[in-house]
C-alpha positions as CSV (number, residue, x, y, z in Angstrom):
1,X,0.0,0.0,0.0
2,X,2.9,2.7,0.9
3,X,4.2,2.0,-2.4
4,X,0.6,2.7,-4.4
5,X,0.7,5.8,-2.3
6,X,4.4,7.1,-2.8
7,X,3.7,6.2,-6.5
8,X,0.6,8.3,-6.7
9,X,2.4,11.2,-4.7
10,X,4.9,10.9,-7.5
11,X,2.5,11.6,-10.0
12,X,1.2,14.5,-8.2
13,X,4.7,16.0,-7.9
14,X,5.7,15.3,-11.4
15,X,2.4,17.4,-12.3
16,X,2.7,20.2,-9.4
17,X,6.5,20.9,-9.0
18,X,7.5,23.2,-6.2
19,X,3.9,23.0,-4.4
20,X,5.0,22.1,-1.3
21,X,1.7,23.2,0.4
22,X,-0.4,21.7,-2.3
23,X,1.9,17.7,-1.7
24,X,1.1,17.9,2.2
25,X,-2.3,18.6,1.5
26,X,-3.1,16.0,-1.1
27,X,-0.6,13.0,0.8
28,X,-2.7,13.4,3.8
29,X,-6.0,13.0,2.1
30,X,-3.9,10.0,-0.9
31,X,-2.7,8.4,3.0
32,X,-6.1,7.7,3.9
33,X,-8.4,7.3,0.3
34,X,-5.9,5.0,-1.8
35,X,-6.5,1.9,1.0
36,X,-10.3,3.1,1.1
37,X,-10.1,2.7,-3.4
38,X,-8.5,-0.3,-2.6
39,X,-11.8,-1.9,-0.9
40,X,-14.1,0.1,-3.5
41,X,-12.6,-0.1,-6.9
42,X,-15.4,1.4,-8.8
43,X,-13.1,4.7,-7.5
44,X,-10.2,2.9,-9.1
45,X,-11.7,2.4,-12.2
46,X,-12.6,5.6,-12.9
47,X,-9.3,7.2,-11.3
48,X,-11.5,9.3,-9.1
49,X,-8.6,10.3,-7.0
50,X,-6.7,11.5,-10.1
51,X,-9.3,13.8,-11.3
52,X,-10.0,15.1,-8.0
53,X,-6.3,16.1,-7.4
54,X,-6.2,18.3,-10.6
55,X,-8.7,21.5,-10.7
56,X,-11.0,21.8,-13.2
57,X,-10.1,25.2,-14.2
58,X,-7.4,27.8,-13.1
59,X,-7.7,31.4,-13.9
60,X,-4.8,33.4,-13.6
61,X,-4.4,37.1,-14.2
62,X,-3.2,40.3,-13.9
63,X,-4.5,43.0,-11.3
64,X,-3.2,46.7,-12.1
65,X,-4.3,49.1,-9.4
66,X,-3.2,52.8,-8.8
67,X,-1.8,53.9,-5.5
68,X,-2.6,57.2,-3.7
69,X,0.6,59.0,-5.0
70,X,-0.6,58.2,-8.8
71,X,1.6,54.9,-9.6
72,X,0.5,51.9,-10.9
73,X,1.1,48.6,-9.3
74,X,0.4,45.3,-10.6
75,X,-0.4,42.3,-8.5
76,X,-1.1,38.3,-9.5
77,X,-4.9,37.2,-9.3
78,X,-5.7,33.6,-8.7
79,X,-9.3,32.1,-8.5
80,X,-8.5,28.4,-9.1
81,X,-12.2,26.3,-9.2
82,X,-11.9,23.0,-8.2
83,X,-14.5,20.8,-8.0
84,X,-17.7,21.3,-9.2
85,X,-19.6,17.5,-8.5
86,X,-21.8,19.0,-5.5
87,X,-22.8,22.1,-6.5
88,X,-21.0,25.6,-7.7
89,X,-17.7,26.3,-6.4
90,X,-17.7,27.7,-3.0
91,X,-14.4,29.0,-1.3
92,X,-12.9,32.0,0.4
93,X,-10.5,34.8,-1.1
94,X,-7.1,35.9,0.5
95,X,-5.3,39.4,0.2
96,X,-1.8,38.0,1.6
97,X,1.6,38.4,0.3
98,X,2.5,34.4,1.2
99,X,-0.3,34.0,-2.1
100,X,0.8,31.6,-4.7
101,X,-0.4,28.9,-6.6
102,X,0.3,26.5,-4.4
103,X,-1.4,27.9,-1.3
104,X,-4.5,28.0,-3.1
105,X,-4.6,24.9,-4.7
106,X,-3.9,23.4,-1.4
107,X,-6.4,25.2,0.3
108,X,-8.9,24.9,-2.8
109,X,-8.5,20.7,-3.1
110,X,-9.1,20.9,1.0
111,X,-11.8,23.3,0.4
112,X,-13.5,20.8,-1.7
113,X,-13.6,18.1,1.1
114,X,-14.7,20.3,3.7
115,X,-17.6,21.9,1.8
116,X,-18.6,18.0,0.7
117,X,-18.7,17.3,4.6
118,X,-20.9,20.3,5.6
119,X,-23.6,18.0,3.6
120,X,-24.6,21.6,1.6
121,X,-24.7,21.7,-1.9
122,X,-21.2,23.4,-2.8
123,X,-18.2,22.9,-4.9
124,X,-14.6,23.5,-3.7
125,X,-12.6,26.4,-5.1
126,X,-10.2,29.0,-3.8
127,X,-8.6,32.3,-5.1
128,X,-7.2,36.2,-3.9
129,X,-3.9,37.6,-4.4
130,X,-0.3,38.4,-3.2
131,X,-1.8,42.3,-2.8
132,X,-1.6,43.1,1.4
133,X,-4.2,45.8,2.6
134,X,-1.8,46.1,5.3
135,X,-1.1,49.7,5.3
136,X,-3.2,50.6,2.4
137,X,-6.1,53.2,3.1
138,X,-9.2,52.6,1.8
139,X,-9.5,54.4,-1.3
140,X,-6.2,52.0,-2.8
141,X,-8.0,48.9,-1.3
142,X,-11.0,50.3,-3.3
143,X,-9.4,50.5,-6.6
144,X,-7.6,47.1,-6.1
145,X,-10.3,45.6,-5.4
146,X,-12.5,47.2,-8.7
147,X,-9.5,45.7,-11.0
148,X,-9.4,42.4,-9.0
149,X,-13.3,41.9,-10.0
150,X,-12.7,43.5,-13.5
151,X,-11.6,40.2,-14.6
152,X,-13.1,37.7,-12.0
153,X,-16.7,38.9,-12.7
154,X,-16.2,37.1,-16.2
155,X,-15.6,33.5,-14.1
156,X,-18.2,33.3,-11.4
157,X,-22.0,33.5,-10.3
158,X,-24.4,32.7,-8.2
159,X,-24.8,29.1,-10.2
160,X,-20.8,28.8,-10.8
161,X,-18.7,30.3,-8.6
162,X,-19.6,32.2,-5.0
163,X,-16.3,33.7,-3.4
164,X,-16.1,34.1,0.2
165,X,-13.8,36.2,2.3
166,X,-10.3,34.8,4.1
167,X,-7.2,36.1,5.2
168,X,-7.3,39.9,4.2
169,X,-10.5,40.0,3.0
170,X,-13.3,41.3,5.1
171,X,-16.3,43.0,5.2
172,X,-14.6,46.4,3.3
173,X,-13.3,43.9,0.5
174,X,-16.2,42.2,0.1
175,X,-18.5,45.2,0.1
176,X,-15.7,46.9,-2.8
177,X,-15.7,43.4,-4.9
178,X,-19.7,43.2,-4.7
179,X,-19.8,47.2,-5.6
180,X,-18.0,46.2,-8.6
181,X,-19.7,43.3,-9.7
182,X,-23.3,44.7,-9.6
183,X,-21.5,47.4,-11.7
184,X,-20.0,44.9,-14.5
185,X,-23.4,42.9,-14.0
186,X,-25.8,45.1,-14.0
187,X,-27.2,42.9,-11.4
188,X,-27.8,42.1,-7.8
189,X,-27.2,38.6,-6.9
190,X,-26.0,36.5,-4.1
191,X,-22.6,36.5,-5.9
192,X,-20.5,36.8,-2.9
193,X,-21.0,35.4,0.8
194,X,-19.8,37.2,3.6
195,X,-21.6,40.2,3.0
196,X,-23.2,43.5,4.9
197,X,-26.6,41.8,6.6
198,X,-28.1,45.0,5.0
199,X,-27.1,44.1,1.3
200,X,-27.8,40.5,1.8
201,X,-25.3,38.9,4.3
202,X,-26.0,36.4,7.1
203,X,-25.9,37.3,10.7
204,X,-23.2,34.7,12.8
205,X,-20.9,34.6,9.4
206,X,-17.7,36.5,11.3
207,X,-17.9,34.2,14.6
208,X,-19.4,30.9,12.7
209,X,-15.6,29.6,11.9
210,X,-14.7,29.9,15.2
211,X,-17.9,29.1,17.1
212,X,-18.1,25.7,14.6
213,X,-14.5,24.6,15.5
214,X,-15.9,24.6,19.7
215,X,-19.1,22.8,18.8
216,X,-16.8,20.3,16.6
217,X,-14.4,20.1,19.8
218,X,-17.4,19.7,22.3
219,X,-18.8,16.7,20.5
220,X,-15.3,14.8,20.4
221,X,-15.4,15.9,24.2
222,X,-18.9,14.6,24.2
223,X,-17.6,11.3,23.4
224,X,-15.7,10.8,26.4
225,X,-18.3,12.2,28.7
226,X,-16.4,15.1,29.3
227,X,-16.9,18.9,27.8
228,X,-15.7,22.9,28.1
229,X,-16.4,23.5,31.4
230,X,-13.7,23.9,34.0
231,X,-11.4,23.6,31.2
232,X,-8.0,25.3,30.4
233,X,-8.1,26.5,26.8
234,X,-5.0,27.9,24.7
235,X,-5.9,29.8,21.1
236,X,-3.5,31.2,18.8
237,X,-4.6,33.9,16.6
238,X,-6.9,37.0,17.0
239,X,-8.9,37.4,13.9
240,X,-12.4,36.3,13.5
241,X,-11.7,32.6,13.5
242,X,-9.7,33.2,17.1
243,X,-12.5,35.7,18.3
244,X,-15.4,33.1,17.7
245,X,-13.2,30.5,19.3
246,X,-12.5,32.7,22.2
247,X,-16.5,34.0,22.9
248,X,-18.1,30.3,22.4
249,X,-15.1,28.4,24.6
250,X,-15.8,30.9,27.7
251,X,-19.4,31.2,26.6
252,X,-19.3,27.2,27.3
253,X,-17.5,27.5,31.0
254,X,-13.8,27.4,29.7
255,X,-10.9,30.1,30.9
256,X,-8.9,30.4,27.2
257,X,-5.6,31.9,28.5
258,X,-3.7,32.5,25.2
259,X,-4.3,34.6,21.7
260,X,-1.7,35.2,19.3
261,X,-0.3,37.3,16.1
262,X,3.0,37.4,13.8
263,X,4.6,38.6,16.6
264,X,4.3,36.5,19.2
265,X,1.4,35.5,22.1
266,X,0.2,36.9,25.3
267,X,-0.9,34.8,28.2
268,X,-3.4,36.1,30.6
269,X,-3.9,33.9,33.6
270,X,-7.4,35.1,34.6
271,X,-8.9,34.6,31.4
272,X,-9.6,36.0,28.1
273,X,-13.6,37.2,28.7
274,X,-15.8,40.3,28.9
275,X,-14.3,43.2,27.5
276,X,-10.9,41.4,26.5
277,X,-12.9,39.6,24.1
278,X,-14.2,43.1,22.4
279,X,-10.4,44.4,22.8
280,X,-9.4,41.7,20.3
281,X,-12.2,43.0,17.5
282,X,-10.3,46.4,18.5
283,X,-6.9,44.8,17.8
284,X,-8.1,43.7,14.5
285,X,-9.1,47.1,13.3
286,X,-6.1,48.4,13.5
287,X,-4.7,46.3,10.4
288,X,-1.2,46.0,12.4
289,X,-1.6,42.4,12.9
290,X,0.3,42.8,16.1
291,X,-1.1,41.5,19.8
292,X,1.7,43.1,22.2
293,X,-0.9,45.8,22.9
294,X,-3.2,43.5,24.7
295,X,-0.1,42.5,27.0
296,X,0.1,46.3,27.6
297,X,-3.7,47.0,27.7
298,X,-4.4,44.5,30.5
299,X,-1.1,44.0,32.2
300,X,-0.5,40.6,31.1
301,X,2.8,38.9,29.8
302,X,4.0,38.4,26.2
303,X,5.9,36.0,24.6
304,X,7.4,37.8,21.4
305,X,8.4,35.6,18.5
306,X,6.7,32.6,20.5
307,X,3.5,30.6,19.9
308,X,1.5,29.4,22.3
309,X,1.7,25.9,22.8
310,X,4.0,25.8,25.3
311,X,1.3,26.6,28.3
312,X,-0.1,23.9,30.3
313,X,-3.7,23.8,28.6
314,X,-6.8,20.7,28.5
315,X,-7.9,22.3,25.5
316,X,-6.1,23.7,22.4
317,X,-7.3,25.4,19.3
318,X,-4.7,26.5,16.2
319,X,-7.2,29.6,14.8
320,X,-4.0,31.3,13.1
321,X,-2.5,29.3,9.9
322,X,-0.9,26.7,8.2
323,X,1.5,24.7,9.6
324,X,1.8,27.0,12.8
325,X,1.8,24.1,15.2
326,X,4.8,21.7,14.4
327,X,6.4,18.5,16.0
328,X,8.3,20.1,19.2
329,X,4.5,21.9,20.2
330,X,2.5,19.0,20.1
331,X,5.2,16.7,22.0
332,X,4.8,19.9,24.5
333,X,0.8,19.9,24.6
334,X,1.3,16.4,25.1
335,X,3.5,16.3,28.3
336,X,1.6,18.9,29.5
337,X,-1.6,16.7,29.3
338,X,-3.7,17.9,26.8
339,X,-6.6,16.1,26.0
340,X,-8.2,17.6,22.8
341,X,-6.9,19.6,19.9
342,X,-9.6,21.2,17.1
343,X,-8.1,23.0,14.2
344,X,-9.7,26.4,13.2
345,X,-7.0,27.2,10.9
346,X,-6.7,25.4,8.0
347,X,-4.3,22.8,8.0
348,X,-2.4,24.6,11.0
349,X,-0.7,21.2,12.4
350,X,2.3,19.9,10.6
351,X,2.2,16.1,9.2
352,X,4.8,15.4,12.3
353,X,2.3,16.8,14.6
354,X,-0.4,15.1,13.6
355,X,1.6,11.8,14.2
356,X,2.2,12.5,18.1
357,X,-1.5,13.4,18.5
358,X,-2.8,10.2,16.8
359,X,0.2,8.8,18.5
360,X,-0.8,9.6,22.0
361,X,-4.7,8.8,21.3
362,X,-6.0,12.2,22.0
363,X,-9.4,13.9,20.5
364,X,-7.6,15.6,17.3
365,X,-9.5,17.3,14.6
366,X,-8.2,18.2,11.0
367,X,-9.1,21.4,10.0
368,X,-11.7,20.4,7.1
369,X,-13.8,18.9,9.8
370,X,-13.9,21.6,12.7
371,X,-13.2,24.5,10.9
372,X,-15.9,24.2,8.6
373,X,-18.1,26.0,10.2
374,X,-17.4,29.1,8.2
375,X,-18.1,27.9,4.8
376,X,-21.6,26.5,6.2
377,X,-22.8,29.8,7.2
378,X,-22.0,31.0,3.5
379,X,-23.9,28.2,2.6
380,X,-27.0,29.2,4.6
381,X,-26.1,32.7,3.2
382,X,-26.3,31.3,0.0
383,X,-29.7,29.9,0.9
384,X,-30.9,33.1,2.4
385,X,-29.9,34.7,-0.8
386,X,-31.8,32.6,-3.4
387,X,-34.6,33.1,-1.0
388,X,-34.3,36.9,-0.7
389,X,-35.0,35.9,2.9
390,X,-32.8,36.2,6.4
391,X,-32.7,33.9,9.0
392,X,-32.3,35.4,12.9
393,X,-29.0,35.1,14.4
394,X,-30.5,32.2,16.5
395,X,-31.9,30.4,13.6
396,X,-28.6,30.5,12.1
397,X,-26.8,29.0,15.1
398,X,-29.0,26.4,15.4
399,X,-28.3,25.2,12.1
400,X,-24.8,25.8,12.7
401,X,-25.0,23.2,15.6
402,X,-26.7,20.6,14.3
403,X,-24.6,21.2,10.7
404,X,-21.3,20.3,13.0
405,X,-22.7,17.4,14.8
406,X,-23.4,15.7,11.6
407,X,-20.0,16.6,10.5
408,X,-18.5,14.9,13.7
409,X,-21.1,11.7,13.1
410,X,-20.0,11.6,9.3
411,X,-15.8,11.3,11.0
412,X,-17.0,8.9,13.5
413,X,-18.9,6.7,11.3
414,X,-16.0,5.9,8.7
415,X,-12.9,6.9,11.4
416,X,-13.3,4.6,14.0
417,X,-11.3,1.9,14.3
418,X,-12.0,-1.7,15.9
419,X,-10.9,-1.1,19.4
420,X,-13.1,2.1,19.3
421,X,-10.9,5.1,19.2
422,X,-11.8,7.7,16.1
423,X,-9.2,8.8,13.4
424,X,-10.9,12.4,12.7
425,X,-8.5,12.8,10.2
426,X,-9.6,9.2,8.4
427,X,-13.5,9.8,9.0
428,X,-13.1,13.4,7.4
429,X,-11.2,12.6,4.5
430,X,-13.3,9.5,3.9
431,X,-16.9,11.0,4.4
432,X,-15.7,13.9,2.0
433,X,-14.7,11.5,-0.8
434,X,-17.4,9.4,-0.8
435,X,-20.1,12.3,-1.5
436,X,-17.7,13.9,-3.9
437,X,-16.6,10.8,-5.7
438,X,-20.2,9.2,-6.1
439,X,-21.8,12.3,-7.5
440,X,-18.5,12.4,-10.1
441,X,-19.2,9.0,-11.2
442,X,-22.7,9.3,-11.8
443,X,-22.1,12.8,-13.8
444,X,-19.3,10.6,-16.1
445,X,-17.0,11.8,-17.7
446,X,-16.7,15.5,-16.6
């Protein structure tokens, strides 16, 4: 079997040189699906796998802008759509300098998985750029944005392709893309999720990431009787994904003790609650992507250039990005007795990582399980959209819930293993193909 699976990586190389992010992501979904193709060659026969692993369509361009002082700038524009078996392709956008090819098509091919698991009727794709907003006023995001969707208008649609927001894209973005779609269009259209909620948006979309990864984590807790309350919780991050994380944990009778940025983490003893959780929202609107002030603002240590896993925590929760949590940190959660790690990021534990969880038999959940809570909530707004109808911000959480418990059956039903302990990271990618892969074959050839 190792050999099928080094053969097919391979392949995959041979095809995608240099995409380092793209190999890790595809190996640990190949690790998993080739013994599962094995028992059901009907997959094999129609090299399932192989189509999956190669987009259907990658659009790359050119995005000239014009900054404040009157030069032009030119940045690369991605939107690569993946999969399309399920429904249109549905997956975020990211303004981040680390953009290339491979990020996305890592992100996208995961994307595709995660969005099969959330049991809505979406696609996998992924896109943005290598601009950063980061010091940009408003007016230059504005005009980058207006080029960006000067040429992506011509590839999606509410039936094709729905962007979302990620990493660098927000509310602002998504309200300057939108602007310039309807423009283009001549139309208004539930093109975009992650909108205003008075131009079409869903209420609980900023906090649903982060609120889905807890309700993932409290039904692996579930399992073994146990839950949030009393527990010691550390999250890295501070964006939306970390926020959510941060309001539902304590909102759930848990003290989470760590957030962190690019420069390092702060750990506050007492508890991140109250108005230390509307500081970070604070934080975040400055666009400095720094946490030291909250050190400062509530007299708390920081750890610069650290991450956070070196605290004594029950509980921990990667919120920031990839590979942020490597061997050395999870050997450290683990002497230090943690019992349950949920990824909000996506992909934010390293392959070596993932080993010492599964390794020490904790609760350990990949990110295209628990952090799809994000991309369900654009789903619903998609629904809310084609309705021209909105749902209350306790409707929506309520179908967030139960949308995360049957993710978390779905990993339990094809990752548990004879003596009774679940592989999330089997059940996930399992459950993800299956959907995927069955609506492929019955479409044929496509």
């Amino acid at each position: 079997m190792t050999e099928k699976i080094n053969k097919f990586m391979e392949s995959v190389i041979a095809q995608n040189p240099g995409e380092k992010e793209f190999h890790q992501a595809v190996k640990e979904v190949a690790e998993v699906i080739i013994p599962f193709i094995e028992e059901n060659p009907k997959y094999a026969d129609a090299k399932i796998l192989e189509r999956m692993v190669e987009p259907e369509r990658t659009v790359m361009f050119r995005v000239p802008w014009q900054d404040d002082k009157g030069e032009f700038r030119i940045n690369k524009g991605y939107r690569i759509e993946f999969n399309s078996a399920i429904g249109p392709y549905k997956g975020g956008l990211r303004f981040h300098p680390s953009v290339t090819l491979s990020i996305l098509k890592f992100l996208g091919f995961e994307q595709v998985l995660k969005n099969s698991l959330t049991t809505l009727p979406m696609g996998g794709g992924k896109g943005g750029s290598d601009f950063n907003p980061k010091g940009k006023s408003d007016n230059e995001i504005m005009r980058f944005c207006q080029s960006f969707m000067s040429e992506l208008f011509r590839h999606i649609g509410p039936d094709t392709d729905v962007p979302a927001g990620d990493i660098g894209v927000g509310g602002r973005e998504i309200g300057y893309l939108f602007g310039q779609y309807k423009r283009l269009r001549n139309e208004f259209t539930g093109v975009l999720t992650g909108k205003g909620r008075e131009w079409g948006g869903s209420l609980m979309r900023p906090q649903a990431t982060g609120f889905g990864n807890v309700y993932f984590s409290q039904n692996m807790l579930a399992t073994k009787n146990d839950s949030f309350k009393g527990k010691t919780v550390a999250v890295s991050g501070f964006g939306n994904v970390a926020w959510g994380a941060v309001t539902k944990a304590t909102e759930l009778g848990a003290k989470v003790v760590t957030i962190s940025g690019p420069d390092g983490y702060v750990y506050d003893p007492d508890g991140i609650s109250g108005e230390k959780i509307d500081y970070m929202l604070e934080l975040r609107a400055t666009n400095n992507d720094v946490v030291a002030p909250y050190a400062e603002e509530f007299g708390v240590e920081f750890f610069p250039g650290k991450r956070p896993w070196e605290q004594k925590v029950d509980i921990a929760l990667p919120c920031a990005t990839q590979n942020e949590l490597n061997a050395e940190n999870a050997q450290k959660l683990i002497d230090n007795g943690v019992i349950c790690v949920g990824e909000g990021a996506n992909m934010p534990c390293t392959p070596e990582a993932v080993e010492i969880f599964h390794k020490a038999k904790i609760l350990y959940s990949p990110g295209k399980a628990s952090n799809a809570g994000g991309v369900a909530v654009s789903g619903l707004e998609m629904s809310q959209n084609s309705m021209r109808y909105g749902w209350s911000s306790e409707d929506v959480d309520k179908k967030l819930h139960l949308i995360m418990k049957d993710i978390h059956d779905a990993c339990v039903k094809y990752g548990t293993d004879e003596n009774g302990w679940v592989d999330y990271v089997k059940g996930a990618n399992i459950a993800g193909f299956v959907k995927v892969a069955d609506a492929m074959l019955a479409q044929g050839l496509v």
